[in-house]
N, C-alpha and C positions, 0 to 999 in steps of 0.2 A: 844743511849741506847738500840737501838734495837736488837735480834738477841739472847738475853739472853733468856734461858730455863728458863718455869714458870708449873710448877707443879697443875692442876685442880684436885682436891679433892670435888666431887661432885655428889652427889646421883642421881640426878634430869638430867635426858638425856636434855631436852629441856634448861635447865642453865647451864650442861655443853658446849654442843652446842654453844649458845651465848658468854660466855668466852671467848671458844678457837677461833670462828670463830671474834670477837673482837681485841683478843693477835694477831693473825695472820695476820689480814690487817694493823696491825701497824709493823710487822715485827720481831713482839715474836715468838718463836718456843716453840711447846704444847706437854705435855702429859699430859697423865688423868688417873683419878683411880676412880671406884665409891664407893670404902670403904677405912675407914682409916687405916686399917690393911695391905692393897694393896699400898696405897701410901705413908705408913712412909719405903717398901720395895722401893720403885722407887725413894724417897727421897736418901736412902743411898747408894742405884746402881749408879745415875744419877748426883745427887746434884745440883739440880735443883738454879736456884738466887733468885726465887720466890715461893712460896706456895699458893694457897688460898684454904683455906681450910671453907669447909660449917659444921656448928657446928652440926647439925641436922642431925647424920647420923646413918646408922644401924650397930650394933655391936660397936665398942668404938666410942665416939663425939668424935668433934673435940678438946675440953679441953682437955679432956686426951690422944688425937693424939701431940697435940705440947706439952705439961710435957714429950712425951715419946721424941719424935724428940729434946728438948730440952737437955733431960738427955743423948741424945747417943753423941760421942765425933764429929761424923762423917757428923752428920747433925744441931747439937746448933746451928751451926751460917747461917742456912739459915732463912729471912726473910719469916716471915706469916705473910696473910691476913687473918682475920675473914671475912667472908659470914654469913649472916645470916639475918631469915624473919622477927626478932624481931628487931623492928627499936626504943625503947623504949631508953631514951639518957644514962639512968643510963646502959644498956647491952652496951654500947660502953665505958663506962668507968672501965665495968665489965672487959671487952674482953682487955681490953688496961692494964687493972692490973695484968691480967692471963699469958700477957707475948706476946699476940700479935703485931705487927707492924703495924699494920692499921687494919679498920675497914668499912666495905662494909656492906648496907643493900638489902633486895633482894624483888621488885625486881631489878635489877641494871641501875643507872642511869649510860647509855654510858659515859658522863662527868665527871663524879666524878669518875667513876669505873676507867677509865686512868689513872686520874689525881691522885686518892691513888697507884695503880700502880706504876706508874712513882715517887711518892714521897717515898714510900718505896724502890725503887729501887737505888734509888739517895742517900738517908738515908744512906744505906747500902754500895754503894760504897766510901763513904767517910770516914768511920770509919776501 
């Protein structure tokens, strides 16, 4: 499964940092944006098989980055991750009804952060 473009949408240098230096020793290939405005552009250039998008960002969140990526015909169907510091379990059922694909709290558990990775990944190629 490796070898798929995954898209870092991320404010924060030091978490995007760990992402992509993460995605890459498993054999993901990265790009980043640190606004969402920058990476719903690299979404529709590139067409990335993954997103994670950090919901906490300057100028549009991430809610209103995936309704937009949702609504264009060119990027719908790529898989998002929610990021986010708010680990509260109701914001995970929030995020998962907004239209999300998984769900990451930050800051990220190496374990888990893969393993939603890999399960959206997988999700996605079956359907």
């Amino acid at each position: 499964m490796a070898n798929e473009l995954i898209l870092i949408i991320e404010d924060n240098e030091k978490n995007r940092k760990l992402a992509r230096d993460v995605l890459q020793v498993k054999g993901y290939r990265t790009i980043e944006s640190e606004t969402a405005e920058e990476g719903l552009k690299l979404a529709a250039e590139k067409s990335p098989a993954l997103i994670l998008m950090d919901i906490q960002l300057p100028g549009i969140d991430g809610i209103t980055a995936l309704k937009q990526l949702r609504a264009d015909p060119k990027t719908k169907g790529i898989a998002v991750i929610a990021i986010t510091a708010s680990a509260m379990t109701h914001n995970r059922q929030t995020m998962l009804a907004e239209g999300f694909d998984g769900y990451q709290t930050k800051p990220i558990s190496l374990k888990d952060f893969l393993g939603e990775v890999e399960r959206v990944l997988g999700t996605r190629k079956e359907t």
